[in-house]
DSSP file (Angstrom, degrees, kcal/mol; ACC not computed):
  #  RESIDUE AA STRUCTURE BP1 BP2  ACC     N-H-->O    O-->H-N    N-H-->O    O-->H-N    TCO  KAPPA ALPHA  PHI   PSI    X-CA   Y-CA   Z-CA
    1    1 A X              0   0    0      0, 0.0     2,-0.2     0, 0.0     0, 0.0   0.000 360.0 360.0 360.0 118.3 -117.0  -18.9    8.3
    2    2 A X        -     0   0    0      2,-0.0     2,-0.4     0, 0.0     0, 0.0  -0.590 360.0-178.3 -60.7 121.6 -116.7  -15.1    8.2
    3    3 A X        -     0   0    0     -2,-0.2     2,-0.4     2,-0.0     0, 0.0  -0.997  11.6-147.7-125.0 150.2 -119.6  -13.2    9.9
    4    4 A X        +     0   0    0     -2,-0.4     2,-0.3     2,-0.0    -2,-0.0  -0.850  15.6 178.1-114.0 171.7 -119.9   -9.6   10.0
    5    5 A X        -     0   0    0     -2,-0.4     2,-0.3     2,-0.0    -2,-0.0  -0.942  20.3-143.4-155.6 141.9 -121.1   -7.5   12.2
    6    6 A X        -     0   0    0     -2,-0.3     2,-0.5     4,-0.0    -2,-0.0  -0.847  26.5-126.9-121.3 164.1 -121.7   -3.6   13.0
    7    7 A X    >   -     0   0    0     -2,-0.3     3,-1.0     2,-0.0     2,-0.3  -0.921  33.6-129.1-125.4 129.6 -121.5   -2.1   16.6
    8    8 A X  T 3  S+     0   0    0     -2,-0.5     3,-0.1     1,-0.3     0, 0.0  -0.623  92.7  26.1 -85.6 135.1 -124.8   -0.2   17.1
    9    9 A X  T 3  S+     0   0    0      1,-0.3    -1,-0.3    -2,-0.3    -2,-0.0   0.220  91.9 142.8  85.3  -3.9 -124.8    3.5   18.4
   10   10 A X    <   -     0   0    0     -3,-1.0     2,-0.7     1,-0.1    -1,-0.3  -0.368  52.1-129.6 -59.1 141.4 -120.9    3.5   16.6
   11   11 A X        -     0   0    0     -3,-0.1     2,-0.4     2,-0.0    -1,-0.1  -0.873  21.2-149.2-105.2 148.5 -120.4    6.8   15.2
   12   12 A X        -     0   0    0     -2,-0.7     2,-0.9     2,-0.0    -2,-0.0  -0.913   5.5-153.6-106.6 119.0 -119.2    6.7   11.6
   13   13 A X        +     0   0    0     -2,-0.4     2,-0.5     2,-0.0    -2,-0.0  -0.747  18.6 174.1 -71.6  93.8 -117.1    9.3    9.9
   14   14 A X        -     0   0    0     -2,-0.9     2,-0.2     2,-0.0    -2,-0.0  -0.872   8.6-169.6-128.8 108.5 -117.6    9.4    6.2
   15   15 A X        -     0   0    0     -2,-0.5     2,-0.5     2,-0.0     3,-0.0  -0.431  19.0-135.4 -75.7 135.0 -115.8   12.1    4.4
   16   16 A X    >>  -     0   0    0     -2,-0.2     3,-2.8     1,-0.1     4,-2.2  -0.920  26.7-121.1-108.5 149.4 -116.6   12.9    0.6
   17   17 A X  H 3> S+     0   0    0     -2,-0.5     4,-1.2     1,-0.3    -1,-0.1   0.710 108.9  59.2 -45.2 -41.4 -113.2   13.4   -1.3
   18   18 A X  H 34 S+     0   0    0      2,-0.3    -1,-0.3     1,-0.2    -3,-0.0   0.162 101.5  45.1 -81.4 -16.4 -114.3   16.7   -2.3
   19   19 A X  H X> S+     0   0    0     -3,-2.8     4,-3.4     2,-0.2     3,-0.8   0.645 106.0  59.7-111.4 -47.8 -114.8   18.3    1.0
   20   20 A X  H 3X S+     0   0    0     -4,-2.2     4,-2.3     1,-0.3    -2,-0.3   0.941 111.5  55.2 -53.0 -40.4 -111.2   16.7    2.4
   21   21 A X  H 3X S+     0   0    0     -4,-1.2     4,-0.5     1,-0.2    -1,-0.3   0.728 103.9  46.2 -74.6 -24.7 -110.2   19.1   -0.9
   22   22 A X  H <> S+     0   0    0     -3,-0.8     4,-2.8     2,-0.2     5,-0.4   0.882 110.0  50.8 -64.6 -49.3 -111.6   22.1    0.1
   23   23 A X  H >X S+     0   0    0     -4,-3.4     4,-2.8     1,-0.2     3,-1.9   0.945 114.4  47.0 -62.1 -66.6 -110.2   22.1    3.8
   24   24 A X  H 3X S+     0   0    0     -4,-2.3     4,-1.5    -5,-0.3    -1,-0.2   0.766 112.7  44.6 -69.5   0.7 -106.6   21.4    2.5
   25   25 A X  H 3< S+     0   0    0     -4,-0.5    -1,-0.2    -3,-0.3    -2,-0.2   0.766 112.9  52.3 -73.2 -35.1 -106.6   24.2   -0.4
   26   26 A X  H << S+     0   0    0     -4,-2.8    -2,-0.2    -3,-1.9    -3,-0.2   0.928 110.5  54.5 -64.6 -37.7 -108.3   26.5    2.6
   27   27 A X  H  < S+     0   0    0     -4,-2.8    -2,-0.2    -5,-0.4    -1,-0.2   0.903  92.4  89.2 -64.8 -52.6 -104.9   24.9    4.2
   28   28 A X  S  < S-     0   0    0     -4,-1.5     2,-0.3    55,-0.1    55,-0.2  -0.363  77.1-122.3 -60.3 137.4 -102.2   26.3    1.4
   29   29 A X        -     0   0    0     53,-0.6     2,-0.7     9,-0.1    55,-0.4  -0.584  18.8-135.6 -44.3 124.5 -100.5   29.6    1.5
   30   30 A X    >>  -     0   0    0     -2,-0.3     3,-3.6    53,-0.2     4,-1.9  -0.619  15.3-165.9 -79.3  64.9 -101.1   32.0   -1.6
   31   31 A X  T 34 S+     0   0    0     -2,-0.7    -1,-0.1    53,-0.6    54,-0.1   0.634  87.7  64.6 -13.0 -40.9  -97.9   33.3   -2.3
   32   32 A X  T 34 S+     0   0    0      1,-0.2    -1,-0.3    52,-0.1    53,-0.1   0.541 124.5  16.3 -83.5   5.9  -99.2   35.9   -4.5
   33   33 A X  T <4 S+     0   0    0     -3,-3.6    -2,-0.2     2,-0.1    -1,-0.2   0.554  88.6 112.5-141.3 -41.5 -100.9   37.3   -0.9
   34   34 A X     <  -     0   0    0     -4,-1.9    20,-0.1     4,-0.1    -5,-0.0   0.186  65.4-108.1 -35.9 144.2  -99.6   35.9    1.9
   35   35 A X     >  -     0   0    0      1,-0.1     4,-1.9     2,-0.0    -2,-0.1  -0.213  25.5-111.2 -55.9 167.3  -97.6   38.2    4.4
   36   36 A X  H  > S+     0   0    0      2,-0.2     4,-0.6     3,-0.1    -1,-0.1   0.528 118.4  57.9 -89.5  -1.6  -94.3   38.2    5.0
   37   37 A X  H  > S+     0   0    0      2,-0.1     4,-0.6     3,-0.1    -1,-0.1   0.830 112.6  36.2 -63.8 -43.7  -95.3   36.7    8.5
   38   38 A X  H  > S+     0   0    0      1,-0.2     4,-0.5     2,-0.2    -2,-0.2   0.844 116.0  53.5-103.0 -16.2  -97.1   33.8    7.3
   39   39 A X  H >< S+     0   0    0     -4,-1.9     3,-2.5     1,-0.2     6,-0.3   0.992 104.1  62.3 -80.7 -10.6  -94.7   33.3    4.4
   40   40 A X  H 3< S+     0   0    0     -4,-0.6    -2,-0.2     1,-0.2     5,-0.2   0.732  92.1  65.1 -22.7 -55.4  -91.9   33.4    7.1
   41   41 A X  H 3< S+     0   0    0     -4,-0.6    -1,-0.2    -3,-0.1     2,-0.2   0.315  77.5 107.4-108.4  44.1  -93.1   30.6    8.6
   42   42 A X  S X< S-     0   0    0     -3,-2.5     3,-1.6    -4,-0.5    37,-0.1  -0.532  83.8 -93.9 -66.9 143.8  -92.5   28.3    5.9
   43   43 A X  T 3  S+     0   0    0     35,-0.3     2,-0.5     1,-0.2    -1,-0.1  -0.168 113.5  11.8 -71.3-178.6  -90.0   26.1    6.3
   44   44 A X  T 3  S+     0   0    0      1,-0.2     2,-0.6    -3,-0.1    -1,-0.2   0.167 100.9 119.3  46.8 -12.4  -87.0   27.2    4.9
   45   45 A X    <   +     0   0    0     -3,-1.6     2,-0.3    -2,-0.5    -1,-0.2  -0.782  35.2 173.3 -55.0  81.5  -88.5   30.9    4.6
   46   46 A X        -     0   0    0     -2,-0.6     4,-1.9    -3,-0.1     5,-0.2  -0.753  54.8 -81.5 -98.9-179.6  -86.7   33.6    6.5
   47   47 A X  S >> S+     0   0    0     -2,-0.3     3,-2.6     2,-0.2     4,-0.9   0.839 126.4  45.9 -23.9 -77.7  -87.3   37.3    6.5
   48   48 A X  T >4 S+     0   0    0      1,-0.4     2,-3.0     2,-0.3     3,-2.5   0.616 118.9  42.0 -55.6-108.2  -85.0   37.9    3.0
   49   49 A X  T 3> S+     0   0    0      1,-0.3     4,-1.1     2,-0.2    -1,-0.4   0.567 113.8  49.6 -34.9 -14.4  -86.5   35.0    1.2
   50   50 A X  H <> S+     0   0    0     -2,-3.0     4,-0.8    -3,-2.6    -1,-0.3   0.740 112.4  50.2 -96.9 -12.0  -90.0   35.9    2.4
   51   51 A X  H <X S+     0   0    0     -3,-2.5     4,-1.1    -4,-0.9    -2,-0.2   0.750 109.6  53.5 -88.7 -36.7  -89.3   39.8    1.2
   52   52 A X  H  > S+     0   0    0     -4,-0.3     4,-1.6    -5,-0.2    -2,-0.2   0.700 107.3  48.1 -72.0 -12.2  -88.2   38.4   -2.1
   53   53 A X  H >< S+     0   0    0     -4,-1.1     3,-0.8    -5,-0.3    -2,-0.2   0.994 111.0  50.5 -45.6 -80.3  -91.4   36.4   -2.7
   54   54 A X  H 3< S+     0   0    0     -4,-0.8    -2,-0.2     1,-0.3     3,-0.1   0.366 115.0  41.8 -94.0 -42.2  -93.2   39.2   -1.8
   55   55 A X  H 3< S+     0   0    0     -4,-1.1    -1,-0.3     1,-0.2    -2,-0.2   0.958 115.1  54.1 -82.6 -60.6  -91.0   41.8   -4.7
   56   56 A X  S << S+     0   0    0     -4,-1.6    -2,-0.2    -3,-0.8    -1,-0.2   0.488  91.7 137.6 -86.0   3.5  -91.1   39.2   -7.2
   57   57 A X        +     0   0    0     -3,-0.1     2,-0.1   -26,-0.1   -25,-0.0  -0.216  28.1  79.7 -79.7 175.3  -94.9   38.7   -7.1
   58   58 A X        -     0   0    0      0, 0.0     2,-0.3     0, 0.0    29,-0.1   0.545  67.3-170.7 -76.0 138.0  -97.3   38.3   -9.4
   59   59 A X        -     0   0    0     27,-0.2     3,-0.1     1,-0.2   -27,-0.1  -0.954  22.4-164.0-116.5 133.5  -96.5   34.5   -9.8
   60   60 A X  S    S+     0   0    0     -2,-0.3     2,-0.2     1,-0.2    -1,-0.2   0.995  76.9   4.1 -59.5 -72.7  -98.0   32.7  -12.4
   61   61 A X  S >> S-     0   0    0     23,-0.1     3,-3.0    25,-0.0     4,-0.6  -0.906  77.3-109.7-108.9 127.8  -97.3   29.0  -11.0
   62   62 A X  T 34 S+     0   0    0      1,-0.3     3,-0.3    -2,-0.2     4,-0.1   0.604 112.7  66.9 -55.8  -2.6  -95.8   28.1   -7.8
   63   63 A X  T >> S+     0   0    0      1,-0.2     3,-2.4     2,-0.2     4,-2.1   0.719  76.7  87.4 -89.9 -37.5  -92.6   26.8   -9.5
   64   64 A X  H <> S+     0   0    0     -3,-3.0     4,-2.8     1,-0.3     5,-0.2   0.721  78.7  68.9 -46.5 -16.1  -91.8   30.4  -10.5
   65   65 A X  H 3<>S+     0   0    0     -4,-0.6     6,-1.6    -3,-0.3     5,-1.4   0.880 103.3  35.2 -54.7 -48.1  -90.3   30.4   -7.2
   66   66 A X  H X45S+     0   0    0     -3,-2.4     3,-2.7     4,-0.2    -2,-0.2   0.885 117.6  62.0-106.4 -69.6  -87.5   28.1   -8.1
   67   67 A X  H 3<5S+     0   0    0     -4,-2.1    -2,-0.2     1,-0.2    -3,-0.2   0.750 110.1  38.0 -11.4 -52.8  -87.5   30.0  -12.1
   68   68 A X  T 3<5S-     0   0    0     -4,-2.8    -1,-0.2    -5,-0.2    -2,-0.2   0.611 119.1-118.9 -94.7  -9.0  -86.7   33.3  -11.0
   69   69 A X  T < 5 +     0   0    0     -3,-2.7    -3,-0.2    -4,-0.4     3,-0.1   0.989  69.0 138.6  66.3  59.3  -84.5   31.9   -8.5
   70   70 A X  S   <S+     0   0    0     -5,-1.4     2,-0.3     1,-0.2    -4,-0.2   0.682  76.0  15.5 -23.6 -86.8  -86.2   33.2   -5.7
   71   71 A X  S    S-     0   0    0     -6,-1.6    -2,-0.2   -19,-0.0    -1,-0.2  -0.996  85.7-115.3-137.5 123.9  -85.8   30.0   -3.7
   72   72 A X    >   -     0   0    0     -2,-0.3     3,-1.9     1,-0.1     5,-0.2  -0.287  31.4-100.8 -76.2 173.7  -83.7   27.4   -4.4
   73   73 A X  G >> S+     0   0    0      1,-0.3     4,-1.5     3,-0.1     3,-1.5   0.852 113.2  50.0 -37.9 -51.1  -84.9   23.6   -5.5
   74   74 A X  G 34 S+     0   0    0      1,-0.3    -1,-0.3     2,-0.2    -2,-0.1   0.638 123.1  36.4 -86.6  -1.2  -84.6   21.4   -2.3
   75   75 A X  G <4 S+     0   0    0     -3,-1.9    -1,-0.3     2,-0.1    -2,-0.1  -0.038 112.0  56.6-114.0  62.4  -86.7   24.3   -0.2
   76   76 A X  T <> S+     0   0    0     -3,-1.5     4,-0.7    -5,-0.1    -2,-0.2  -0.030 112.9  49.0-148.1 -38.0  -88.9   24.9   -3.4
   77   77 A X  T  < S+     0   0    0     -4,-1.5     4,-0.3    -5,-0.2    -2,-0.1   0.663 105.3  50.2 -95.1  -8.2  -89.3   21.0   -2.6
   78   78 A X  T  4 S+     0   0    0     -5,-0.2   -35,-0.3     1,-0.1    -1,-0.2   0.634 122.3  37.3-106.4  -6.2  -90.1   21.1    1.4
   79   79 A X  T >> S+     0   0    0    -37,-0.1     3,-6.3     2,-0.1     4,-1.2   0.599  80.9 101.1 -84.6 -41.1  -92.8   23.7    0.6
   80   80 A X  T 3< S+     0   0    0     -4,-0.7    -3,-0.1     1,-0.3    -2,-0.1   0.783  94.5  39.0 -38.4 -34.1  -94.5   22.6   -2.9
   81   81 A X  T 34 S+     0   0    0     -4,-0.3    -1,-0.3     1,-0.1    -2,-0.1   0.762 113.1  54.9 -92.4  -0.7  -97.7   21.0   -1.0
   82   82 A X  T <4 S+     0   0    0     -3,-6.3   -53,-0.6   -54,-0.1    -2,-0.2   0.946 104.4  73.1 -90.5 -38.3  -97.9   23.9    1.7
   83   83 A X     <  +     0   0    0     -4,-1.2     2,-0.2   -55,-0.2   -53,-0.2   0.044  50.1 179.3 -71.4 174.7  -98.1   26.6   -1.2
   84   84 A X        -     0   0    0    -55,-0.4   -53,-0.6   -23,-0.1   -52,-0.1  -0.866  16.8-157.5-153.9 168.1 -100.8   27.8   -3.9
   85   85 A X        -     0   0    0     -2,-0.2   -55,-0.1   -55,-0.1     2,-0.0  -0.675  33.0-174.7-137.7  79.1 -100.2   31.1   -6.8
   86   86 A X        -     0   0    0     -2,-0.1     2,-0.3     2,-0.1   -27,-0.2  -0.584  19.0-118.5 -73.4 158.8 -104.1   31.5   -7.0
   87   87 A X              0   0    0    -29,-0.1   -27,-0.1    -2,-0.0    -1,-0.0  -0.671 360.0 360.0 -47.1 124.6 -104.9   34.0   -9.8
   88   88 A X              0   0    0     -2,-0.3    -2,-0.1     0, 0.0    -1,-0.0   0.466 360.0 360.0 -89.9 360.0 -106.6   37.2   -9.8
């Protein structure tokens, strides 16, 4: 026989989906704004790539990176969740 049970005075941490999506979009870089300090410390981002972002903007989509050849694929891939191209 299963009983359950709750431990009284526990505190419970319940997140709605929707707030966990706000913090990590507050979390991405906006290529189309960032510095060329904070895109610097992306990984794979030195200076020269982070000065060509920076010339090539306005970016439609964050993939334009890898299009215009920019950045190449496999660090286009170690970035893709850290980055954003928000719109003006």
């Amino acid at each position: 026989m299963l009983t359950a049970f709750a431990l009284v005075g526990a505190p419970t941490l319940i997140r709605a989906p929707w707030v966990l999506s706000a913090a990590h979009a507050q979390a991405l870089l906006d290529i189309n704004s960032a510095s060329k300090s904070d895109l610097d410390t992306l990984p794979g981002i030195g200076s020269a790539r982070a000065d060509a972002i920076i010339k090539g903007r306005p970016y439609r989509g964050k993939d334009e990176l890898v299009q215009k050849g920019i950045i190449p694929q496999n660090v286009y891939n170690g970035i893709k969740d850290k980055i954003i191209a928000k719109q003006k």
